[in-house]
C-alpha positions as CSV (number, residue, x, y, z in Angstrom):
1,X,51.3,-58.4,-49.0
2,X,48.7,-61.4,-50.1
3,X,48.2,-61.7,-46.3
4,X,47.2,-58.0,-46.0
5,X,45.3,-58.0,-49.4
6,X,42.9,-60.9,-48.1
7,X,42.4,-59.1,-44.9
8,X,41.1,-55.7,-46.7
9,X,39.2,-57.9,-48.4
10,X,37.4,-59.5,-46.0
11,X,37.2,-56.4,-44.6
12,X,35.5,-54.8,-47.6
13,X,33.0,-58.2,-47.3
14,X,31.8,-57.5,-43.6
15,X,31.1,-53.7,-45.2
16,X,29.3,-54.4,-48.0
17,X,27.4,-56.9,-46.4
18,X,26.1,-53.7,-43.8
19,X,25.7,-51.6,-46.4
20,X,23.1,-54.2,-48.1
21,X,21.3,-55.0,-44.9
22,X,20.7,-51.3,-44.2
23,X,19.5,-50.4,-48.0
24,X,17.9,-53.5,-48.3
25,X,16.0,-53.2,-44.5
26,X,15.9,-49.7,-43.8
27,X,16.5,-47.4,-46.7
28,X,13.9,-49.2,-49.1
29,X,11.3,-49.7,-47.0
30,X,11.1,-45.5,-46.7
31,X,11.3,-44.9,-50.3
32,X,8.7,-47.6,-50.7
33,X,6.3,-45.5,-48.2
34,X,7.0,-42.4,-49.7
35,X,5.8,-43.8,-52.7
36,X,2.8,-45.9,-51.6
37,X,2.1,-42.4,-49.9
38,X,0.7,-41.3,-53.3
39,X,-1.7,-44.2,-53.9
40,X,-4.7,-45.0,-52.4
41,X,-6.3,-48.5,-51.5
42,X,-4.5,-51.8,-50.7
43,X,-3.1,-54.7,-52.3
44,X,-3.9,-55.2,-56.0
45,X,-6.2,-52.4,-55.4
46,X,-3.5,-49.6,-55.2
47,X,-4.1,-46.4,-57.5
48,X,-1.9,-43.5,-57.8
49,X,-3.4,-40.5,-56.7
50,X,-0.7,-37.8,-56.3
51,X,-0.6,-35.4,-53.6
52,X,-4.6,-36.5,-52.3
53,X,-3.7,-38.2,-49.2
54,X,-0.6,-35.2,-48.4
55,X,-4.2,-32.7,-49.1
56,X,-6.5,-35.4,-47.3
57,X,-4.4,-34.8,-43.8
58,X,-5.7,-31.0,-43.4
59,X,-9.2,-32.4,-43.5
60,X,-9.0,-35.0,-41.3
61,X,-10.0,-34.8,-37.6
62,X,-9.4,-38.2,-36.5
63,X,-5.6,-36.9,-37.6
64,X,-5.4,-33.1,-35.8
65,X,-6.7,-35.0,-32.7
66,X,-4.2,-37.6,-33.0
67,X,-1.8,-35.4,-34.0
68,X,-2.7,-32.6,-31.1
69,X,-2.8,-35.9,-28.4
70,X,0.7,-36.4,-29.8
71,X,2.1,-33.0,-29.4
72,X,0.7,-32.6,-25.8
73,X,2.2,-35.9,-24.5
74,X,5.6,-34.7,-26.3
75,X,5.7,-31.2,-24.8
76,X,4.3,-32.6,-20.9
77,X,6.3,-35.9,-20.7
78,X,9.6,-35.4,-22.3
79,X,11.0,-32.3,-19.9
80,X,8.8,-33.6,-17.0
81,X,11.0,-37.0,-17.6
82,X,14.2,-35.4,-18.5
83,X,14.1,-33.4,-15.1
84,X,13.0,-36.7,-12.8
85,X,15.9,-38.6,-14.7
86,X,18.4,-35.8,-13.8
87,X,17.6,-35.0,-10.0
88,X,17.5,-38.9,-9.6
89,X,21.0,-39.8,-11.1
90,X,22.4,-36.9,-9.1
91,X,21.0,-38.5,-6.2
92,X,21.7,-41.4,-6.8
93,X,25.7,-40.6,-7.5
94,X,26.2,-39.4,-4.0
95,X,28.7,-42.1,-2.5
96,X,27.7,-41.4,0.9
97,X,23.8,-42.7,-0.2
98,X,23.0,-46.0,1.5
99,X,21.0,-48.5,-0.7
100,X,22.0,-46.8,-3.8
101,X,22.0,-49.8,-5.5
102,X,18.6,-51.0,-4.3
103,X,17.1,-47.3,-5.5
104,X,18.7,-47.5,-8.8
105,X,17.3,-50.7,-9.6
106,X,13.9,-50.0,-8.3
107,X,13.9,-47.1,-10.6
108,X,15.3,-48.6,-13.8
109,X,12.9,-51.9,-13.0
110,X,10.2,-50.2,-15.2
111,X,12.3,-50.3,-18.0
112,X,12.5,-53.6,-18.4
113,X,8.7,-54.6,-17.8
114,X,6.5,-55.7,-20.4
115,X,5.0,-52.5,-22.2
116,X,1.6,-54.5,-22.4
117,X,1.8,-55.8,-18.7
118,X,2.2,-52.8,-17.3
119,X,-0.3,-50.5,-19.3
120,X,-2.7,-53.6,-18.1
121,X,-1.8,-53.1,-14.4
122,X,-2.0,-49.4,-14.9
123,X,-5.0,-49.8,-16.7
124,X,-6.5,-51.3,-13.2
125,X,-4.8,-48.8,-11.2
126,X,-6.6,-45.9,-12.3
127,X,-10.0,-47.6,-12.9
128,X,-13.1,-46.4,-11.1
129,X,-12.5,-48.9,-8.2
130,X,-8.9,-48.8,-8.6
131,X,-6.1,-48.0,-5.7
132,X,-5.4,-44.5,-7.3
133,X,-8.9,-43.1,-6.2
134,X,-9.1,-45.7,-3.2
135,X,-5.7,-43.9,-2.1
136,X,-6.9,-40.3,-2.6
137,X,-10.6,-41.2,-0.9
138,X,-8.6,-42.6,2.2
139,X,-6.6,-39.1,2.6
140,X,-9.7,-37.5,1.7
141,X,-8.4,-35.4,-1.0
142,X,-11.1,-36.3,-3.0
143,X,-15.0,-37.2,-1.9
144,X,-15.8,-39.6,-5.5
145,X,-13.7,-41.6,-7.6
146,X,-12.3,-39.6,-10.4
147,X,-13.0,-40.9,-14.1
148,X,-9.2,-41.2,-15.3
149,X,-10.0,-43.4,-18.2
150,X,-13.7,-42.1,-18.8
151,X,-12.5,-38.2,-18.5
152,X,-10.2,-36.5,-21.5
153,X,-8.1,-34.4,-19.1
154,X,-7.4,-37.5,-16.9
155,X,-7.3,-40.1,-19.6
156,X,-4.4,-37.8,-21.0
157,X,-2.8,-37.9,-17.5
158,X,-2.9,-41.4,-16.7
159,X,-1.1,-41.9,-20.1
160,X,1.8,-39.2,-19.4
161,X,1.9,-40.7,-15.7
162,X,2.6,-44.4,-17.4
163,X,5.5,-43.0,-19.9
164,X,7.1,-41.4,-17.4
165,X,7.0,-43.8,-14.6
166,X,8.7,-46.5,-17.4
167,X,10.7,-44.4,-19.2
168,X,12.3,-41.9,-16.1
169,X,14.7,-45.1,-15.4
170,X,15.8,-45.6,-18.4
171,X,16.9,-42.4,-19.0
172,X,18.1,-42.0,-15.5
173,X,21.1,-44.7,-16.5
174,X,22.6,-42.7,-19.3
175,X,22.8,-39.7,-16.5
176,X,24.8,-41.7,-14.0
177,X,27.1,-43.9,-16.4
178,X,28.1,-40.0,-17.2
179,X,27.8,-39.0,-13.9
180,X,30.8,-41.6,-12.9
181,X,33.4,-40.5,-15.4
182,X,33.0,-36.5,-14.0
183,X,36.0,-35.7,-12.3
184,X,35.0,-35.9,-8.3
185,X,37.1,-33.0,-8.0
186,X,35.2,-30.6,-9.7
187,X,32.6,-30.9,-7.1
188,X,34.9,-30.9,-4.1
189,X,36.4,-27.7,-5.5
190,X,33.0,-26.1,-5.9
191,X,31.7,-26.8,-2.2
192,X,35.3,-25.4,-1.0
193,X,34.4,-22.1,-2.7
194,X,31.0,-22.5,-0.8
195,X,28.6,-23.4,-3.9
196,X,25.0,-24.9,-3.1
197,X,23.9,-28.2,-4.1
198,X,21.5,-26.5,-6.4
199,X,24.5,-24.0,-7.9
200,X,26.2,-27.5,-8.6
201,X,23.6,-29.1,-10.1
202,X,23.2,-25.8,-12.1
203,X,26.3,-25.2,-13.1
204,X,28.5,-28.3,-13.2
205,X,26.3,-31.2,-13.8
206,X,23.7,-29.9,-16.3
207,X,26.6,-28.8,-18.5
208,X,28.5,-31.6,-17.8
209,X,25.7,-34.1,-19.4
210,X,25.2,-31.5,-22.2
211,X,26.0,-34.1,-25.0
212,X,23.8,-37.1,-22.9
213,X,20.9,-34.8,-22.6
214,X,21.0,-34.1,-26.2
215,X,20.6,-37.5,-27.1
216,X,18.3,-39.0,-24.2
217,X,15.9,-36.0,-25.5
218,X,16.1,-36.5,-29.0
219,X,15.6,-40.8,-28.2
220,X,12.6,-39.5,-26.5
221,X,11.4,-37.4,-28.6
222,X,11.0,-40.0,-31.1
223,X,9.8,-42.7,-28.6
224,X,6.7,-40.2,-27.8
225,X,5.7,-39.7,-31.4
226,X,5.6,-43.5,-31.5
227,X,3.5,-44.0,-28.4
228,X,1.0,-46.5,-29.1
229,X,1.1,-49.9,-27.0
230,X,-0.2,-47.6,-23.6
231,X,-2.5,-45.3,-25.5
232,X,-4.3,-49.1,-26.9
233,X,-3.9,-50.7,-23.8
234,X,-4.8,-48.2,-21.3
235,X,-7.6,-46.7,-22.7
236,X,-7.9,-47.6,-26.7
237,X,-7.7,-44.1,-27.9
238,X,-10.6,-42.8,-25.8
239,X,-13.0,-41.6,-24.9
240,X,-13.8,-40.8,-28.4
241,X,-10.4,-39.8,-29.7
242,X,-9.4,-37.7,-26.5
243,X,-6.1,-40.0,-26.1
244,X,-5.6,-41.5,-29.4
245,X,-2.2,-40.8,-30.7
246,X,-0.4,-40.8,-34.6
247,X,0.3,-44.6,-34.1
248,X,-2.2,-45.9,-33.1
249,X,-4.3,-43.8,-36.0
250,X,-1.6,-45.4,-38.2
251,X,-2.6,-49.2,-37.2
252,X,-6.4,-48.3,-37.5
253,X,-6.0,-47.0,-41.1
254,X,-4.3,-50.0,-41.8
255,X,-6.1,-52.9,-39.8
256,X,-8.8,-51.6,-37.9
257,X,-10.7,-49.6,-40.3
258,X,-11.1,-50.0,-44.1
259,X,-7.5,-50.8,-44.9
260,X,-5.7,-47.8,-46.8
261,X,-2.1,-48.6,-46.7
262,X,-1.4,-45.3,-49.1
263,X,-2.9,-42.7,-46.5
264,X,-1.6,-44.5,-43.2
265,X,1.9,-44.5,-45.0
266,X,1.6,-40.5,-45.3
267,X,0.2,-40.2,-41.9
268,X,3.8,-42.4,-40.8
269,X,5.8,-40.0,-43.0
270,X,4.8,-36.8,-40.5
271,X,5.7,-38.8,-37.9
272,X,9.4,-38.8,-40.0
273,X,9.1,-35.1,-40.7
274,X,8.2,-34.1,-37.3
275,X,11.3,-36.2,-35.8
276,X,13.6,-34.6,-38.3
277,X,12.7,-30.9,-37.1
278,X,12.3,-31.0,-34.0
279,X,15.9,-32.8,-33.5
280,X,17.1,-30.0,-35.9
281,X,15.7,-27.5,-33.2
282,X,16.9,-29.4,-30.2
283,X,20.6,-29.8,-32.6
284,X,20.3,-26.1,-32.9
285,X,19.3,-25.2,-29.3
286,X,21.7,-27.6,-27.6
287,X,24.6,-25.6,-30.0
288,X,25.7,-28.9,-31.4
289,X,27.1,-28.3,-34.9
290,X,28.6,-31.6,-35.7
């Protein structure tokens, strides 16, 4: 009975001690933004200002573009990476598939790379000079360089292109890991009752991974409203604010331009509220009511 006493306790301890760390490391630093959302200035400098910088957002258009930027990157990149991730792992499962290993880890390799090494190398890809206009020029698909950095609409595409070529592999390994505990059987018995590879895709797969789709979309939901080490590396928010994204606005209100910790703390907080409904929509959409 001691014996069992001391183990609950220690048990208990090893609680606790989480509960601490997460208050201490997670919980109050939000409540500690939400507050420093209504004051203005930095440091010794802070004033309480109420609701200003929550009023201040609507009249700000280095926010609505960063905030529009955002939102377009969210609603392109996420289903465009989603899909890519799905038809790949389904690829990729077939046994029959030689160099399946060799193709899954060329795909996943992204994932792994540095994110300011490879917004660098991207950086140089899609430069003027760069082997993405020397490739189209050599297949004459196109007669002059195209500006991707220098451009909006391309500077915008060369940023979903670099999210989704290191994020598609990533997401690609939660797909098969499910992939390998479906039953093979289910498939078998659907080709004996003459279903396509598309019907099966369709109709056993997709449902099958209901649960990992759920959460690789929500994961990467959040990810793109927190883009900023490609949007800074690739073309610094540019040109003008045609690319610049919530994050990055966040680290300029706080280092870049004069330092106002309480409005780039309110512009962080809609990066919160946006994550918190739109996984409420995808909870609701996907049918999930736990």
């Amino acid at each position: 009975m001691k014996q069992l006493f001391k183990k609950n306790n220690i048990g208990w301890l090893f609680v606790i001690l989480s509960v601490i760390a997460i208050t201490l490391f997670y919980f109050y630093p939000m409540i500690d933004a939400l507050f420093l959302s209504l004051q203005s200035g930095m440091g010794s400098t802070l004033t309480f200002t109420g609701l200003d910088n929550w009023g201040r957002l609507f009249n700000d258009p280095t926010f609505i573009a960063a905030l529009i930027n955002t939102s377009i990157y969210l609603i392109v990149q996420v289903p465009v990476m989603i899909l890519l991730a799905l038809l790949f792992s389904s690829l990729l499962n077939d046994q029959t598939l030689k160099f399946r290993g060799f193709f899954r880890t060329a795909i996943f390799l992204p994932a792994v790379t540095s994110l300011v090494a490879y917004s660098v190398i991207f950086k140089y890809m899609f430069s003027g000079d760069g082997i993405a206009n020397q490739f189209l020029m050599s297949l004459s698909i196109i007669s002059d360089p195209i500006n991707f950095l220098s451009d909006p609409f391309w500077a915008k595409i060369t940023i979903i292109l670099a999210i989704t070529w290191r994020w598609t592999g990533y997401n690609m390994i939660f797909y098969l890991s499910a992939l390998q505990n479906v039953d093979k059987s289910i498939y078998e018995a659907a080709k004996i009752d003459g279903a396509s590879s598309l019907q099966q895709f369709l109709k056993i797969t997709i449902p099958m991974l209901k649960p990992i789709i759920l959460f690789t979309t929500i994961t990467s939901t959040i990810g793109t409203l927190q883009i900023f080490d490609e949007v800074v590396n690739i073309t610094g928010g540019g040109p003008g604010n045609a690319t610049i994204s919530i994050s990055q606005y966040i680290y300029d209100l706080s280092f870049k331009y004069t330092p106002d910790f309480g409005y780039a703390a309110t512009v962080a907080y809609v990066i919160v509220i946006l994550v918190v409904i739109l996984s409420t929509i995808q909870f609701k959409l996907a049918g999930d009511k736990k």
